[in-house]
C-alpha positions as CSV (number, residue, x, y, z in Angstrom):
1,X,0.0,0.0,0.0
2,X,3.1,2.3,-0.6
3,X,1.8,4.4,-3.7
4,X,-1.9,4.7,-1.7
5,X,-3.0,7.7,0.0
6,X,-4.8,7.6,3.0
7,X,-7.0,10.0,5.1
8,X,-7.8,10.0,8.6
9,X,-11.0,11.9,9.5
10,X,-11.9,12.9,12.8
11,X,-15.9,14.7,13.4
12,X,-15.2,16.7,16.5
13,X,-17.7,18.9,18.7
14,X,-15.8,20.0,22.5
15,X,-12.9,17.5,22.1
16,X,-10.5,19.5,23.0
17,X,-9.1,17.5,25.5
18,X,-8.7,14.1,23.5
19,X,-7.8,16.1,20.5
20,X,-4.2,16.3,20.2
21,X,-3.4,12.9,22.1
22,X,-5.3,11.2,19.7
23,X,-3.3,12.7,16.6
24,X,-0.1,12.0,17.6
25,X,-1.0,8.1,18.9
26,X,-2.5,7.8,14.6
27,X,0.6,9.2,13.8
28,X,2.5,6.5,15.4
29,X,0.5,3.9,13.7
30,X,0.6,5.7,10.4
31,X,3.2,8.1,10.1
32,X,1.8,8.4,6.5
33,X,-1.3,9.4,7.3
34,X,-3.1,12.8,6.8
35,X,-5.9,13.7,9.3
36,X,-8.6,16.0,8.5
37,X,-10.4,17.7,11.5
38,X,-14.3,18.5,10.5
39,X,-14.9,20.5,13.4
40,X,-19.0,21.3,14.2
41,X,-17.9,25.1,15.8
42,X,-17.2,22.8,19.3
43,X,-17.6,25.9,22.4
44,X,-14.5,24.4,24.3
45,X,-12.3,25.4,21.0
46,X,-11.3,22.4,19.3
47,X,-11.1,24.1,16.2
48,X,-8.7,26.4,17.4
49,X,-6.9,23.7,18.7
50,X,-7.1,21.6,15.5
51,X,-5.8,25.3,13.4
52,X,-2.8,25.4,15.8
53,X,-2.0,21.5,15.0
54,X,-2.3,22.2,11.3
55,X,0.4,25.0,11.5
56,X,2.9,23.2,13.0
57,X,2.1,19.7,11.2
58,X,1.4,19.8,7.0
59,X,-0.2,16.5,7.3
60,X,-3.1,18.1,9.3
61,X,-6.5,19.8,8.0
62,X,-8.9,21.0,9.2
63,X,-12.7,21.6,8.1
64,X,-14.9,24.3,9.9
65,X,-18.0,24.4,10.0
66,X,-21.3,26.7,10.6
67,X,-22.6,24.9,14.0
68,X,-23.4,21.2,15.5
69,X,-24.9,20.0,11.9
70,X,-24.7,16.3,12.7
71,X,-22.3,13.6,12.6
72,X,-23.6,12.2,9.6
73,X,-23.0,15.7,7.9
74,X,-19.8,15.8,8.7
75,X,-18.7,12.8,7.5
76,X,-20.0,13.2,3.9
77,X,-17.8,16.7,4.9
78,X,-14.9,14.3,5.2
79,X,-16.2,12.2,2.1
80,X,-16.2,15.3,0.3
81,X,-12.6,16.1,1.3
82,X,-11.1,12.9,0.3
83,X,-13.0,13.0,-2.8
84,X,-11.5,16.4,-3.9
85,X,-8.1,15.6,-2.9
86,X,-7.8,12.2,-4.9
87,X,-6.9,9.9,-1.6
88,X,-7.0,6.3,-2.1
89,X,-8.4,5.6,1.3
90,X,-10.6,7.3,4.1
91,X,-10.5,6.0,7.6
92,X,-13.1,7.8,9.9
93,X,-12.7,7.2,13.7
94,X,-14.2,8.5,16.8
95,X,-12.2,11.6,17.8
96,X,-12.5,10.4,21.6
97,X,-10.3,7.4,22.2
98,X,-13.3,5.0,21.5
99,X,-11.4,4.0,18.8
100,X,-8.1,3.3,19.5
101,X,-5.4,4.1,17.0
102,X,-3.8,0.3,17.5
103,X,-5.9,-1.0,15.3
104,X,-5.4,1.1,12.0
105,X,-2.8,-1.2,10.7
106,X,-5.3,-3.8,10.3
107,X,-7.6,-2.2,9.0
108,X,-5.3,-1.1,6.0
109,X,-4.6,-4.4,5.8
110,X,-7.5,-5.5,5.0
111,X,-8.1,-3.5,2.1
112,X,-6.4,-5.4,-0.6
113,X,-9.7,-7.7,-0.1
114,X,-12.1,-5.1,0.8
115,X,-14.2,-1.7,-0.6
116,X,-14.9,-0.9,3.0
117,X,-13.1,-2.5,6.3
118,X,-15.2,-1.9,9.8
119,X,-13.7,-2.4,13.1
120,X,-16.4,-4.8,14.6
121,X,-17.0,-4.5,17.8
122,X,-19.3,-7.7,17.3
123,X,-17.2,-10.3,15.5
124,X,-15.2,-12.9,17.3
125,X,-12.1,-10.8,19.2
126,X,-14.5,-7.3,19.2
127,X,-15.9,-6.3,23.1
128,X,-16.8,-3.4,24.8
129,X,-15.8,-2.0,27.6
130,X,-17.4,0.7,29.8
131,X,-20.9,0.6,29.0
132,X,-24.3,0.0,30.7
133,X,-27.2,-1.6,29.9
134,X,-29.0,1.4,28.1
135,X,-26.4,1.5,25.3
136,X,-25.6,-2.4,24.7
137,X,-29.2,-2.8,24.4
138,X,-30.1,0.5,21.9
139,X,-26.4,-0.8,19.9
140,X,-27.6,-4.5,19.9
141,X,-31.6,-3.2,18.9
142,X,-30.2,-0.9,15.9
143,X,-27.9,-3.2,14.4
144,X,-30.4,-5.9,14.4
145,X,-33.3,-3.9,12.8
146,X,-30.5,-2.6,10.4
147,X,-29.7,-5.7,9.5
148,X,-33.5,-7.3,9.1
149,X,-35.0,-3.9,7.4
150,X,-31.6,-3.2,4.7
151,X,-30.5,-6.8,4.0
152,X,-26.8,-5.6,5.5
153,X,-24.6,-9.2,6.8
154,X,-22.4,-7.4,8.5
155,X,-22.3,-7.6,12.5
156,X,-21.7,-4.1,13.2
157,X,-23.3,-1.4,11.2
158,X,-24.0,1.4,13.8
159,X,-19.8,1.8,14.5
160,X,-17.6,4.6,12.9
161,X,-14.8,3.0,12.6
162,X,-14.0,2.0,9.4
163,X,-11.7,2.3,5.7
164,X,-13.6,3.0,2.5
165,X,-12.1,2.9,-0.9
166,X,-12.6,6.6,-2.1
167,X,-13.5,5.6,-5.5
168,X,-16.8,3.6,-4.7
169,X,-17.8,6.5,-2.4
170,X,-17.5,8.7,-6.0
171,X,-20.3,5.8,-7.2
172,X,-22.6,7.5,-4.1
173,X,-25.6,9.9,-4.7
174,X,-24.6,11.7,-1.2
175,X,-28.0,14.2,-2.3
176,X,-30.1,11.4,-1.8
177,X,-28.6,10.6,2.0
178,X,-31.3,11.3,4.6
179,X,-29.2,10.8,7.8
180,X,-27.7,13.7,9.4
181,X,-26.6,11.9,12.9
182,X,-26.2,8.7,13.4
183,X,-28.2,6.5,11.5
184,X,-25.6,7.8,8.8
185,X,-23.4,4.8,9.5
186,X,-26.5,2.2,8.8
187,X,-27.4,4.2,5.4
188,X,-23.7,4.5,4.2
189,X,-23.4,0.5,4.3
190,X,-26.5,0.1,2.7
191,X,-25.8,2.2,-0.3
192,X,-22.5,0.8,-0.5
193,X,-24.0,-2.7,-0.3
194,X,-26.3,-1.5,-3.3
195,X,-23.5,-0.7,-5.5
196,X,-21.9,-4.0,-4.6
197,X,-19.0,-3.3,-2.0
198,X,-16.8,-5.7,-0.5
199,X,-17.2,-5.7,3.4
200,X,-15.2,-7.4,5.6
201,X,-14.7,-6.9,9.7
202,X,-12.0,-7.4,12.0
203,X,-12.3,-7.0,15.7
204,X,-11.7,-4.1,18.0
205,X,-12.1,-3.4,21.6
206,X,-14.7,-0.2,21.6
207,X,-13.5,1.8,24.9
208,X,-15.7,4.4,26.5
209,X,-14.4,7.8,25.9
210,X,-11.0,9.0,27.9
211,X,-12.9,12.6,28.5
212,X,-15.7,14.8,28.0
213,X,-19.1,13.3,27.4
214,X,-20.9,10.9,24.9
215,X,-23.5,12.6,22.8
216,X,-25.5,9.5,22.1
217,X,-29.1,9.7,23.6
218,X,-32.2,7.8,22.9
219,X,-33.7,10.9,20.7
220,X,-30.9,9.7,18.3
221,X,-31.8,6.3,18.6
222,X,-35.9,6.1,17.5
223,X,-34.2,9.0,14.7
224,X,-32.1,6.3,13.7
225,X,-35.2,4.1,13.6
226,X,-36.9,6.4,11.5
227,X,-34.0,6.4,9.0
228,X,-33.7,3.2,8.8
229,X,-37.0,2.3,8.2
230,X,-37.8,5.0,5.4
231,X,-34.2,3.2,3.7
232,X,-35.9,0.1,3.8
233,X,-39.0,1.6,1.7
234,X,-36.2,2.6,-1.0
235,X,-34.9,-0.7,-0.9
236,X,-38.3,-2.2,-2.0
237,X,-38.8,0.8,-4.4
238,X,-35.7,0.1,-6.0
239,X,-34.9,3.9,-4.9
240,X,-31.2,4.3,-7.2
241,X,-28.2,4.9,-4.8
242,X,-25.9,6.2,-7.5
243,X,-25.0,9.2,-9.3
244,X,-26.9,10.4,-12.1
């Protein structure tokens, strides 16, 4: 993978405090690596931050936006980026430690075999550690419902961290996306799926943030639902998922 280009994006609102950490532990696990920063106008000044890291490190960007716009937003912002910049690869992560940097090299490696690579959480070797009930139970309910409703065989379709080939994302209609928050990761695979992607999964260990505060909540949950379902009406539709 010598000759391929790869991004790293990070969708950030108040992390601040992971911010920098986090960049310098990818860059240790993939010192080729550029990292874009789409940054959702966080109060605590992570986009300051993330300008002051850019300055002092070319293989940094950063992407500001208006206000808190929605994860899903602002990973099609990230899309977007890698599109215009003719990367081979795009590898979004949690900016809070969730996702733990360790684990890029595999998935790179599984590339070669793969349009898009997601570190599973719920494949043999994948855990979590540090949450309740609450949240196995809404992860566990989504990914099932995704899976029934969208005809998707992967295990985990509601986690961020994954690798896409930047040249089937250029396939995508990203008009036609309805997510804005989280449901975004359900819809991507699903359009992918549609254009006939190659997924595969390798395992990671999801940890609970290092600081600040999650911003799932069960209003993004049942809007998740609401996604998902509406997808599934395409799919019988025959809705296209491609450019025009």
């Amino acid at each position: 993978m010598t000759d391929d280009r790869l991004l790293i994006s990070l969708c950030t609102y108040n992390e601040r405090e992971n911010l920098a950490d986090l960049i310098t532990e990818i860059h240790e696990h993939a010192p080729q690596a550029d990292v874009v920063v789409v940054d959702d106008n966080s109060p605590d000044g992570t986009g300051d931050l993330a300008d002051e890291l850019a300055a002092a490190d070319s293989r940094i960007h950063v992407e500001h936006r208006a206000g808190k716009l929605g994860l899903g937003s602002a990973t099609l912002a990230a899309f977007e980026f890698a599109m215009a910049a003719d990367y081979t690869y795009l590898l979004n992560m949690d900016a809070d430690f969730s996702h733990h940097p360790r684990y890029i090299p595999e998935l790179l490696n599984c590339m070669p075999q793969a349009d898009v690579t997601i570190g599973s959480r719920y494949v043999s070797g994948g855990d979590i550690v540090g949450w309740g009930f609450k949240r196995h139970f809404m992860s566990r309910g989504v990914n099932l419902y995704a899976r029934l409703l969208l005809g998707l065989s992967t295990s985990d379709n509601s986690g961020a961290f994954r690798c896409y080939r930047v040249a089937k994302l250029r396939e995508l209609d990203f008009s036609a996306i309805r997510a804005t928050g989280y449901a975004f990761q359900e819809e991507i695979l699903y359009r992918l799926r549609r254009i006939g992607c190659r997924f595969v999964e390798t395992p990671v260990v999801f940890e609970d943030r290092r600081y600040g505060s999650s911003k799932i909540n069960m209003g993004e949950a049942f809007a998740a639902v609401g996604v998902i379902f509406l997808l599934a009406i395409d799919r019988l539709r025959g809705v296209p998922v491609t450019r025009a």
